[in-house]
C-alpha positions as CSV (number, residue, x, y, z in Angstrom):
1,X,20.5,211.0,65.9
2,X,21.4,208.7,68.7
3,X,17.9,209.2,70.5
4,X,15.8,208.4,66.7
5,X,18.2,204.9,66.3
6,X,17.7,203.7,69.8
7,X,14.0,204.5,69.5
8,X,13.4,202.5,66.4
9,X,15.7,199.8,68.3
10,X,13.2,199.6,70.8
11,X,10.2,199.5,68.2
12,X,12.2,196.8,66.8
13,X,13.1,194.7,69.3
14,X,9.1,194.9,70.9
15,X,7.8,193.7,67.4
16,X,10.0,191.0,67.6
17,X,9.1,189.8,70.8
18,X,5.5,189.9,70.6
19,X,5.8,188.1,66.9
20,X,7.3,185.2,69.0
21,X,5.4,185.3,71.6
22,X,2.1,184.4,69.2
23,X,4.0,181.9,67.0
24,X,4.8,180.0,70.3
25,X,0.9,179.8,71.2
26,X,-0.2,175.9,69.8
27,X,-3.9,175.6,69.0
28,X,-5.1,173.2,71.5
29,X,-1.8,173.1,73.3
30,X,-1.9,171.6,76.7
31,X,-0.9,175.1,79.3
32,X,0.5,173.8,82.4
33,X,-2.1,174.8,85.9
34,X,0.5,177.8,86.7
35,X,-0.2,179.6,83.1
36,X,-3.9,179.8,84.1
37,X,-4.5,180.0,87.9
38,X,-2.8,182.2,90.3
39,X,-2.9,179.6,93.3
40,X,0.8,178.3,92.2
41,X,2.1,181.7,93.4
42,X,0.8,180.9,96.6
43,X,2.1,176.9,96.2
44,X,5.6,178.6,95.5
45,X,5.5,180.8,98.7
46,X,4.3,177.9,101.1
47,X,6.9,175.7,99.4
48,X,9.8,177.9,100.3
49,X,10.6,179.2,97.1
50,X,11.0,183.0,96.0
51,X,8.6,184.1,94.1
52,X,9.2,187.4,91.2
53,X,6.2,188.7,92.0
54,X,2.7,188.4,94.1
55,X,-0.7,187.7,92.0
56,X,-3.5,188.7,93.2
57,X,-6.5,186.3,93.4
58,X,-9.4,187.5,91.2
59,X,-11.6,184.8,91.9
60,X,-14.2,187.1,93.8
61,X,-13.8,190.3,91.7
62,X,-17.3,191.4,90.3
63,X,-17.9,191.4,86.8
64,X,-20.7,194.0,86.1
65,X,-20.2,194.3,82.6
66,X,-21.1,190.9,82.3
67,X,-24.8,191.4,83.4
68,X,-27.6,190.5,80.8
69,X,-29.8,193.6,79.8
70,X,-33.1,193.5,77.6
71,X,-32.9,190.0,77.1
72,X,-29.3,189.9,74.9
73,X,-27.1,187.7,77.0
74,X,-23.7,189.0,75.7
75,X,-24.8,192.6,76.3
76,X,-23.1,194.2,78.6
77,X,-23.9,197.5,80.8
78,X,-22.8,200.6,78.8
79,X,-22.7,203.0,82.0
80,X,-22.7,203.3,86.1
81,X,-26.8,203.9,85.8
82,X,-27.1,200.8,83.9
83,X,-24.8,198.9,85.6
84,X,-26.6,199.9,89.4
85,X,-30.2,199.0,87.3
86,X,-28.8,195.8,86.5
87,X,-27.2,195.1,89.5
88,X,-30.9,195.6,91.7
89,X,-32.7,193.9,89.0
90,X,-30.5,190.6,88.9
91,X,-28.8,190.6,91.8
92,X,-25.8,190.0,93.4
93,X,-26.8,188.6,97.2
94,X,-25.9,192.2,98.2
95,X,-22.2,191.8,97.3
96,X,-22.5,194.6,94.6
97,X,-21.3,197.4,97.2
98,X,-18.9,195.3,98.4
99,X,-16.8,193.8,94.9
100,X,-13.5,195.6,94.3
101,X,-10.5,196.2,91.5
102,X,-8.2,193.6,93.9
103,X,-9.7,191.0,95.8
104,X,-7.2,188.9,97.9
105,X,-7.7,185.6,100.0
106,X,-8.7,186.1,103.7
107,X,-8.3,183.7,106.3
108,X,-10.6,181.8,107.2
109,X,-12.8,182.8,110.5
110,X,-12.6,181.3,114.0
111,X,-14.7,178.2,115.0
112,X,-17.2,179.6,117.4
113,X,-17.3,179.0,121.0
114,X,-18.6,175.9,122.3
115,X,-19.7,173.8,125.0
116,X,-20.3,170.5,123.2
117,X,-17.6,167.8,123.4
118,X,-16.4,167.3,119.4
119,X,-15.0,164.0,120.1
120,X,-18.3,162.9,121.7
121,X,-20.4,163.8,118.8
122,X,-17.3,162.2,116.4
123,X,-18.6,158.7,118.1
124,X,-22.1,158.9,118.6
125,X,-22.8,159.3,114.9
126,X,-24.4,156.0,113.2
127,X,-22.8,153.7,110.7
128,X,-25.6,154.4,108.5
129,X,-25.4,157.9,109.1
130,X,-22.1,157.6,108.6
131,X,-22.2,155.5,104.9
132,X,-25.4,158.0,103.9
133,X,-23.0,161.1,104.7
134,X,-20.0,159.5,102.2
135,X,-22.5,158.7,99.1
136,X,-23.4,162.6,99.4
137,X,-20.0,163.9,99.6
138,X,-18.1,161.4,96.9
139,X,-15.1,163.2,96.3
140,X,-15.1,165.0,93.0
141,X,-11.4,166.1,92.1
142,X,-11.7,170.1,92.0
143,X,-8.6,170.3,89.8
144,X,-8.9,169.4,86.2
145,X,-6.9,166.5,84.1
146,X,-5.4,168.4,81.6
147,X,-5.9,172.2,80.1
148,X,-5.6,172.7,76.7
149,X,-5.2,176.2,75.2
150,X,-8.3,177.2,72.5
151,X,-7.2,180.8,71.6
152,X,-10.2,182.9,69.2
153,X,-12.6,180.8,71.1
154,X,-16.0,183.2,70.1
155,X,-17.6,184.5,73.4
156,X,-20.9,184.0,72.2
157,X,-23.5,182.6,74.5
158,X,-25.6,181.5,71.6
159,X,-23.2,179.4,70.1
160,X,-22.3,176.1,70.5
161,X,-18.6,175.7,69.8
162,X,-17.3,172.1,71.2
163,X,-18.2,168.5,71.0
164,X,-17.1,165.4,72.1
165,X,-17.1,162.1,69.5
166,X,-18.0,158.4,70.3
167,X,-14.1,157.5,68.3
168,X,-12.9,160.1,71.2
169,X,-12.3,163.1,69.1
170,X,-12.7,166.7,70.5
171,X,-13.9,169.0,68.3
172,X,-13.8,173.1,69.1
173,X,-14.4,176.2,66.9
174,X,-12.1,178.8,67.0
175,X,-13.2,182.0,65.3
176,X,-13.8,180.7,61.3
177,X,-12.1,177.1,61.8
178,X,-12.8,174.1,63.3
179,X,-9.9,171.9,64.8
180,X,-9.8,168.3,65.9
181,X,-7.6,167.0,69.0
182,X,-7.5,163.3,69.5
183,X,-7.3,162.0,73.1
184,X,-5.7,159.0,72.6
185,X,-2.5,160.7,71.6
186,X,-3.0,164.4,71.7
187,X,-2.9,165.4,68.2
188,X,-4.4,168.2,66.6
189,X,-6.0,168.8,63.3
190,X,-7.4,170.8,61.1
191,X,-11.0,170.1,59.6
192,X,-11.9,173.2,58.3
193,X,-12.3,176.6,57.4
194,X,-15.4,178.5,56.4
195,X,-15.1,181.0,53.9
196,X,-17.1,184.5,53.4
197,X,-17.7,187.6,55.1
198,X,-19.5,186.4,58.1
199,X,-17.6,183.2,58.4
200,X,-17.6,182.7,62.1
201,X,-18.5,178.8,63.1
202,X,-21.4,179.0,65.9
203,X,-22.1,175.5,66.0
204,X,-20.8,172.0,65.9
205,X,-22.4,168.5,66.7
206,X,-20.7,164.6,66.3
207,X,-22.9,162.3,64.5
208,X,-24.0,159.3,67.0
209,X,-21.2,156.9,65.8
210,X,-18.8,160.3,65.5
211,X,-17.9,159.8,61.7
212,X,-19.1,162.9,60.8
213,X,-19.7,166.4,61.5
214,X,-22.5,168.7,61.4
215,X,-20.9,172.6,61.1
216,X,-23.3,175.7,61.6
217,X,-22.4,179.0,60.4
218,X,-22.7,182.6,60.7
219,X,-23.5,182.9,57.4
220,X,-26.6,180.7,58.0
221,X,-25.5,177.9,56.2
222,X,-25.7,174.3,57.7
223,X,-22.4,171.8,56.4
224,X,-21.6,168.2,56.7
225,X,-18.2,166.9,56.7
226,X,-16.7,163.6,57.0
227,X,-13.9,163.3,59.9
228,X,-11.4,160.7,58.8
229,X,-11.3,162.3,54.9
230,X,-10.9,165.4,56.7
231,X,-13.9,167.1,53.6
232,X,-16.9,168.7,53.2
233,X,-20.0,166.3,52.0
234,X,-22.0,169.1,51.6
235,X,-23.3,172.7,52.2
236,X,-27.1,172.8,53.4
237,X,-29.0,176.3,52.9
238,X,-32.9,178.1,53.9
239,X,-32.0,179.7,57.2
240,X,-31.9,183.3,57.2
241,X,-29.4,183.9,59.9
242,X,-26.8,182.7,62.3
243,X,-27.2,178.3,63.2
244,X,-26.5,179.0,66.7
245,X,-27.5,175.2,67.5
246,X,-27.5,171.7,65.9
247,X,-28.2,168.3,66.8
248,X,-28.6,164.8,65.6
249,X,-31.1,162.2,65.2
250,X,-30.0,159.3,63.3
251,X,-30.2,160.7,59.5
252,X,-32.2,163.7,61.2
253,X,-30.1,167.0,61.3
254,X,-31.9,169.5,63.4
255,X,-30.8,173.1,63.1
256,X,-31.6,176.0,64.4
257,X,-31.7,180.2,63.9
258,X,-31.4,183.4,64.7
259,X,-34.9,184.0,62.8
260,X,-36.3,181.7,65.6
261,X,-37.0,178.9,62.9
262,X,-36.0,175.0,63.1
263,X,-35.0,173.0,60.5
264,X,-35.1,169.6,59.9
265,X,-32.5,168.5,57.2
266,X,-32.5,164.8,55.9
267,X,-29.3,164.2,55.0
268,X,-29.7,161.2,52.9
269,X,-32.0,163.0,50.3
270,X,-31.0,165.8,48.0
271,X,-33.8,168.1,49.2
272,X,-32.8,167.8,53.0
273,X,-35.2,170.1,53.9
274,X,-37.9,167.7,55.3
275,X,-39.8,170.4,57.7
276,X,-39.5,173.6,59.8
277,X,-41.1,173.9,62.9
278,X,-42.4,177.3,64.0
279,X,-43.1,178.4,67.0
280,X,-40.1,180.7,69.0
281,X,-40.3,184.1,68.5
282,X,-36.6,184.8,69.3
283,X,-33.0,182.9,68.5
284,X,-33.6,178.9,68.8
285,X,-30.1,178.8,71.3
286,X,-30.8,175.0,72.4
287,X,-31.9,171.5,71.7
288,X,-31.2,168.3,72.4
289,X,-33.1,164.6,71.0
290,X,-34.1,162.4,73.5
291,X,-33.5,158.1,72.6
292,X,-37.2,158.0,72.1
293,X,-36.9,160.5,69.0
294,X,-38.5,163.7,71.1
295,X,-36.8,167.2,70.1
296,X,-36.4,169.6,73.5
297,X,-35.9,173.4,71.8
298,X,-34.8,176.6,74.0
299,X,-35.0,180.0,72.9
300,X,-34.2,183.9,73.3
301,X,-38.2,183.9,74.1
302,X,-37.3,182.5,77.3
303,X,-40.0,179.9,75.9
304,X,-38.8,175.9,76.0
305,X,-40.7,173.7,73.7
306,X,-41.3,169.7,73.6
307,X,-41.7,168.0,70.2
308,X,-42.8,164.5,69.6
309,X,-41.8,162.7,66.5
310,X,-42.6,163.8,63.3
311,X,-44.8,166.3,64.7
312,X,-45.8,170.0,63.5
313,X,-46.5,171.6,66.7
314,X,-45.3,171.4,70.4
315,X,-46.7,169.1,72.5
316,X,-45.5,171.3,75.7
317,X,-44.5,174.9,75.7
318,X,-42.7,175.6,78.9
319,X,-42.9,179.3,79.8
320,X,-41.8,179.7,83.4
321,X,-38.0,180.4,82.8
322,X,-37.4,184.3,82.9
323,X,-34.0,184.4,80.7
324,X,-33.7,182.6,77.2
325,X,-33.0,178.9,77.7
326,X,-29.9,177.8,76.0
327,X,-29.1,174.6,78.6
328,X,-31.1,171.9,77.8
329,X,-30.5,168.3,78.4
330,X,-32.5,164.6,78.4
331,X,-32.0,162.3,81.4
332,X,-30.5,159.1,79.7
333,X,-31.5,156.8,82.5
334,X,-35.0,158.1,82.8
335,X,-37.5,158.5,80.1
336,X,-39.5,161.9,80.1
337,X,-37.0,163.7,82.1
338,X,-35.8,167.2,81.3
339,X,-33.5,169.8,82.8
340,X,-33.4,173.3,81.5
341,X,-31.6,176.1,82.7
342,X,-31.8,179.6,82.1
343,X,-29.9,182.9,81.2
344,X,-28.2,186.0,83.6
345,X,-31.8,187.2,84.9
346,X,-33.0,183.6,85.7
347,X,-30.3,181.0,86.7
348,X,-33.0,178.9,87.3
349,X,-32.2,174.9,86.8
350,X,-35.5,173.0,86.3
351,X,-36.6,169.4,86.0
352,X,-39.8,168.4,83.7
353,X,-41.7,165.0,83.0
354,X,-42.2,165.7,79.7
355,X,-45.0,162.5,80.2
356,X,-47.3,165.0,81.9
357,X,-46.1,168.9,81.3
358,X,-45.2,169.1,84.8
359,X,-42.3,171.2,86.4
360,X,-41.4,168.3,89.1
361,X,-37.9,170.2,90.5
362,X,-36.6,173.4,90.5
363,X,-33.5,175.8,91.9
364,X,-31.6,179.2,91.6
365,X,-28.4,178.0,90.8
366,X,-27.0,181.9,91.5
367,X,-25.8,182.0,87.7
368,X,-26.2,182.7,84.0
369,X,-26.8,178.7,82.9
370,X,-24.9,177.8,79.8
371,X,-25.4,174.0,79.9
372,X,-26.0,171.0,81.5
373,X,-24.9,166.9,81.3
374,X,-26.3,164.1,83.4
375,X,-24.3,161.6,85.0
376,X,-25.1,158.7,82.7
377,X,-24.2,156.1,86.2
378,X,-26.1,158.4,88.6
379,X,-28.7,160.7,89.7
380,X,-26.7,163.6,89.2
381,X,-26.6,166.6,87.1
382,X,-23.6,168.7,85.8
383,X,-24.6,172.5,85.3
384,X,-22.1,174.8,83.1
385,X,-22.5,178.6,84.2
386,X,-21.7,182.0,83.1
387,X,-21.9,185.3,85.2
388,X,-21.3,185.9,88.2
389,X,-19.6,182.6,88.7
390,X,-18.2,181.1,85.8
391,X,-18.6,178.0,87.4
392,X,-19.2,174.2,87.0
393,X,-21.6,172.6,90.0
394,X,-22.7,168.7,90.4
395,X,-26.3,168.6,91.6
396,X,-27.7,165.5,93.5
397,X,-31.2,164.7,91.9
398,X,-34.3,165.8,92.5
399,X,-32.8,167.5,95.6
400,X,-30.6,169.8,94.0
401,X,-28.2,169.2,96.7
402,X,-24.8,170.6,95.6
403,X,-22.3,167.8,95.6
404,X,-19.1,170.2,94.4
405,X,-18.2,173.3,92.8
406,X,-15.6,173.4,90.4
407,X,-14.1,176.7,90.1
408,X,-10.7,177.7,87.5
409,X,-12.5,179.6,84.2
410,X,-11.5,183.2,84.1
411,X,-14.8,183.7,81.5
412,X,-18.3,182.2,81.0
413,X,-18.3,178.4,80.7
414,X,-19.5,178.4,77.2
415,X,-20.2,174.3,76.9
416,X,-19.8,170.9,78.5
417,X,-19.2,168.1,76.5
418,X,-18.9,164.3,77.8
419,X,-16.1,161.9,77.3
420,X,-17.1,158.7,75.0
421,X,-16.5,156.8,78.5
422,X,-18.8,158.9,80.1
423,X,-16.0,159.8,83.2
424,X,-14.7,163.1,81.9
425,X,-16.4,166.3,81.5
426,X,-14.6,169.3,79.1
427,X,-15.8,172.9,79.3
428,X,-14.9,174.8,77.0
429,X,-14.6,178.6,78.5
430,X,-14.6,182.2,77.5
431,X,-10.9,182.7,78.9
432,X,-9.7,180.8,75.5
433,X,-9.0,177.2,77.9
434,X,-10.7,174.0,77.5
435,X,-10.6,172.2,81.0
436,X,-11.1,168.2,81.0
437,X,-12.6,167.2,84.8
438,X,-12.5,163.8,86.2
439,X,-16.3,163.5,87.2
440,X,-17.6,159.7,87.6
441,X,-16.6,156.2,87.1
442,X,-16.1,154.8,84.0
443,X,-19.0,153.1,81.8
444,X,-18.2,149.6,82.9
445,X,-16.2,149.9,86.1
446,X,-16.4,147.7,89.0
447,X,-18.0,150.7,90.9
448,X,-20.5,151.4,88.4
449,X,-21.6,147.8,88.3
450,X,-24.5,147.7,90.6
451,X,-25.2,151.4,89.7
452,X,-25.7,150.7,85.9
453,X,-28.3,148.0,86.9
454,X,-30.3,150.2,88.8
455,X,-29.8,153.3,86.3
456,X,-31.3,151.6,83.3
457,X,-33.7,153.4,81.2
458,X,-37.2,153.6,82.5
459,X,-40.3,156.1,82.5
460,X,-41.2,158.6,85.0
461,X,-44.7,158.7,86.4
């Protein structure tokens, strides 16, 4: 009949479109700023131009479901009871009541009414003043370089799916394959794809010199492949779950688990397997090496712990975080300095000398942490975060005063990752968009010059 033909027309037509719509999505294609914010609406309107249709912003909409319950970060509340528990529990500065389905700009309010003479207080303020008032308020660009679309990006806060090389090479999972995107000329390839049942990649780390490729799997193995021959080296077994974390020390692979165990893996020696290092009782979610050869571990225990070299038990276990501690980052211009930063029911940011055991800094960042990069020129600290905010903040150290907020994920930032020049911070977000920021000076600027000097590694007392 006439209606049966022009219904499978339809059916027809729809499949057709949609099968075009995901061949024209490129993996790690650069997405234009209107594709992924609903400001250029607004940019349209003020420009003069007639717009199809109005956007709303969604910026402040509240994201409930994306609360942390009995200590499982992607767990989500599963109904209104749960979601008012979690809501008293975590908190929500008493915006709960007030978050809605559409959430539109406002203007902003009225100056209020006074006496005092603003040009008068515009001329009385000190030179000094003046130059001390500038260093604190640098401008940081809030828009990002470039966006680069990374669709099948795993929303996992456990994982650890990009990476930045020193031969300026990104590296991002996407669900069971990893890609490579060069910077110097944009070009995207493929390094590989893990076979199996539970093939998901949840971790990746760059050797130092960024030849190689460490690869952490769902399936618990740990492999090693070699970037320019584009192959694996080889395929490095013993955990008993998910590598949710990896990191390098020279030869030293450091992996860890699900089960809570770290592994040591030699990778010059046919039994890599040169220790394990027990002591979290829940998923090992962070590390990182410090120059001097110290491994900092995070886990789902909420637990961080500091190990020296070649040793078999912590020197420090850090137990004051509240959430499990995936962010975790050594200060490359000061020896024994550590920031850690924890889950949805902390959101705490803290500094440790690692010299002494002692918590020297701390703050409530207002979000789930996801990770965290010093400023390699500076004494500042970049903190990646999760819900409510899904935001990106630069901290002045030890104040913790907030030098900018960086706002343009529509998910959790899932990782940070620093450019080989140390200027250019990705984060690489739930909302399948890798986002490349313009944060400091390049290493070996004119600006940086006097910085560098003063920043050189020393030890904290």
């Amino acid at each position: 009949s006439p209606n049966t033909l022009w219904l499978k027309f339809c059916v027809a037509l729809t499949v057709r479109l949609v099968t075009l719509g995901m061949q024209s999505r490129s993996v790690l294609g650069e997405l234009s700023h209107a594709e992924l914010t609903s400001e250029s609406t607004f940019d349209h309107a003020a420009n003069g131009s007639q717009g199809c249709r109005f956007i709303p912003n969604r910026s402040t909409v509240g994201e409930v479901s994306k609360m942390m319950l009995e200590q499982q970060e992607d767990l989500a509340p599963a109904n209104q009871y749960e979601s008012v528990l979690a809501g008293h529990l975590l908190g929500r500065n008493g915006e709960l009541d007030k978050a809605k389905v559409l959430s539109f700009k406002s203007k902003p309010p009225p100056p209020e009414a006074s006496g005092m003479d603003t040009a008068r207080v515009l001329y009385s303020v000190s030179a000094g003043a003046a130059a001390a008032k500038a260093r604190a308020t640098r401008l940081i660009p809030s828009q990002p370089l470039k966006v680069l679309d990374a669709p099948d990006i795993s929303d996992n806060f456990y994982s650890h799916v990009v990476d930045w090389s020193a031969q300026d090479i990104v590296s991002v999972a996407l669900g069971s394959t990893v890609y490579m995107w060069r910077a110097s000329d944009g070009r995207t390839d493929e390094l590989c794809t893990v076979d199996g049942d539970r093939n998901a990649v949840t971790s990746i780390k760059w050797t130092q010199e960024g030849g190689h490729l460490a690869v952490g799997t769902e399936d618990a193995t740990v492999q090693l492949y070699d970037a320019a021959q584009q192959r694996q080296l080889r395929c490095m077994r013993g955990h008993g779950d998910r590598v949710g974390v990896v990191g390098w020390c020279g030869p030293i692979l450091a992996s860890g688990s699900r089960t809570g165990e770290l592994h040591l893996h030699d990778v010059r020696i046919r039994e890599h397997l040169v220790k394990k290092l027990l002591a979290h009782d829940g998923e090992v979610c962070g590390l990182d090496w410090s120059e001097a050869g110290a491994l900092a571990t995070g886990g789902n225990d909420n637990v961080v712990h500091v190990w020296e070299k070649e040793a078999d038990v912590p020197r420090w276990s850090f137990r004051e975080h509240k959430a499990a501690v995936k962010a975790i980052a050594w200060c490359p211009w000061n020896r024994g300095l550590l920031a850690t930063g924890g889950g949805t029911a902390d959101r705490q940011i803290k500094l440790w000398n690692a010299t002494n055991g002692v918590c020297i800094a701390s703050t409530d960042s207002g979000s789930q942490v996801s990770a965290l990069v010093w400023n390699p020129h500076d004494k500042e600290l970049v903190s990646g975060h999760g819900y409510v905010n899904n935001e990106l903040n630069v901290w002045r150290y030890p104040s913790f005063q907030k030098l900018a907020t960086l706002t343009g994920h529509k998910g959790r930032v899932l990782g940070l990752a620093l450019a080989p020049d140390e200027s250019t911070v990705l984060s690489a977000g739930a909302d399948e968009a890798l986002r490349f920021w313009k944060m400091f000076e390049p290493r070996g600027s004119k600006q940086n010059g006097n910085a560098e000097a003063a920043m050189r590694p020393k030890t904290i007392r």
